[in-house]
C-alpha positions in Angstrom: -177.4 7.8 98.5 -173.8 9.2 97.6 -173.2 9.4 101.5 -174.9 5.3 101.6 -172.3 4.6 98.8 -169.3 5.8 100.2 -169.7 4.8 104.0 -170.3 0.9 102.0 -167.0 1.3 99.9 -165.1 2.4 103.0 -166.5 -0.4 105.2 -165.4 -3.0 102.2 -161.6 -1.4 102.7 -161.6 -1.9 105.8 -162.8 -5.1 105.7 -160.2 -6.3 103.2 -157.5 -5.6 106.2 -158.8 -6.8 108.6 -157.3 -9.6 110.4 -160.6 -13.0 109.5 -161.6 -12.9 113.5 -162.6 -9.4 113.4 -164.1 -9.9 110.4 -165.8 -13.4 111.2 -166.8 -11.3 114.4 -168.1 -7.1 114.7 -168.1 -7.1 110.8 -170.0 -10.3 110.5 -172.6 -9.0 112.8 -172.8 -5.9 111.4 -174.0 -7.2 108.7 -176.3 -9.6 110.1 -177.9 -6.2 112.2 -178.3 -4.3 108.9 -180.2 -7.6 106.9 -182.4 -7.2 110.1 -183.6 -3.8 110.1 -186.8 -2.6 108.9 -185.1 0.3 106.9 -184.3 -0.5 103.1 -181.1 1.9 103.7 -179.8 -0.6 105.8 -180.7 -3.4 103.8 -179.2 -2.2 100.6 -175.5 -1.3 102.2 -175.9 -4.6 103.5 -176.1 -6.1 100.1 -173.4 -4.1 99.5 -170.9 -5.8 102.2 -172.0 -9.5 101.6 -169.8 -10.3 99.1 -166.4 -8.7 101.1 -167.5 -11.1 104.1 -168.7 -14.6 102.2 -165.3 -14.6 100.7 -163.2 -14.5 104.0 -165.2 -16.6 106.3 -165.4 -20.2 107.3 -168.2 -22.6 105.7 -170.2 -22.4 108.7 -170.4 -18.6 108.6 -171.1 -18.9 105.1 -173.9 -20.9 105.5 -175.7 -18.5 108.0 -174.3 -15.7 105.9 -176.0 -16.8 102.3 -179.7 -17.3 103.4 -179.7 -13.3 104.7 -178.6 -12.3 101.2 -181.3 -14.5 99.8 -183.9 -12.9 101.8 -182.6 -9.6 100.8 -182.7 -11.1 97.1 -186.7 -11.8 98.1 -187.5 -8.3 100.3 -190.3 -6.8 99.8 -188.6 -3.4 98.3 -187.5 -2.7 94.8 -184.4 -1.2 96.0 -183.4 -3.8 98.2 -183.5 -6.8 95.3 -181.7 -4.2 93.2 -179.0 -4.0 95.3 -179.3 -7.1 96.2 -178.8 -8.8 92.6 -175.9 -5.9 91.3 -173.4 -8.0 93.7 -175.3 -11.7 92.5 -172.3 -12.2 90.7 -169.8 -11.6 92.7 -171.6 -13.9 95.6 -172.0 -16.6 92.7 -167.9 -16.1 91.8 -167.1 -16.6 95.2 -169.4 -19.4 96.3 -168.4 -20.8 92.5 -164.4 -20.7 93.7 -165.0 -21.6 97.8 -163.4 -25.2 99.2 -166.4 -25.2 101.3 -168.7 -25.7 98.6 
């Protein structure tokens, strides 16, 4: 889990420097992969790097980005909807403060 944590918080400094293609691209879809996955692990970093993508991208993004965090707020795992609902605020702040919506 500490390992999990760490990798997540080094992924969401990256992510704040990176340049919105790269994100809107091979971050983007890194995401998308991990929401995929059968493996909680993967689900619950991904919960972790929704809210450093949601904030950067266009509307369009968004809106395929928000209804893969609100399956992960749904999954069938505890651990998942845990992880899921510690960022729920930060998602609400930024949808809350986006143009796009």
């Amino acid at each position: 889990q500490v390992v999990r944590e760490t990798a997540v918080a080094a992924l969401k400094d990256l992510a704040k420097g990176m340049p919105e293609e790269h994100l809107s691209g091979p971050f983007l879809a890194l995401i998308q992969r991990m929401t995929g996955r059968e493996s909680f692990t993967s689900k619950v970093s991904a919960c972790g790097l929704v809210p450093v993508a949601l904030g950067r991208v266009s509307k369009e993004l968004q809106d395929d980005l928000l209804p893969k965090y609100l399956s992960l707020c749904t999954d069938g795992t505890p651990m998942v909807r845990r992880a899921a609902a510690s960022v729920l605020c930060e998602v609400l702040t930024i949808m809350a403060n986006s143009e796009a919506w």
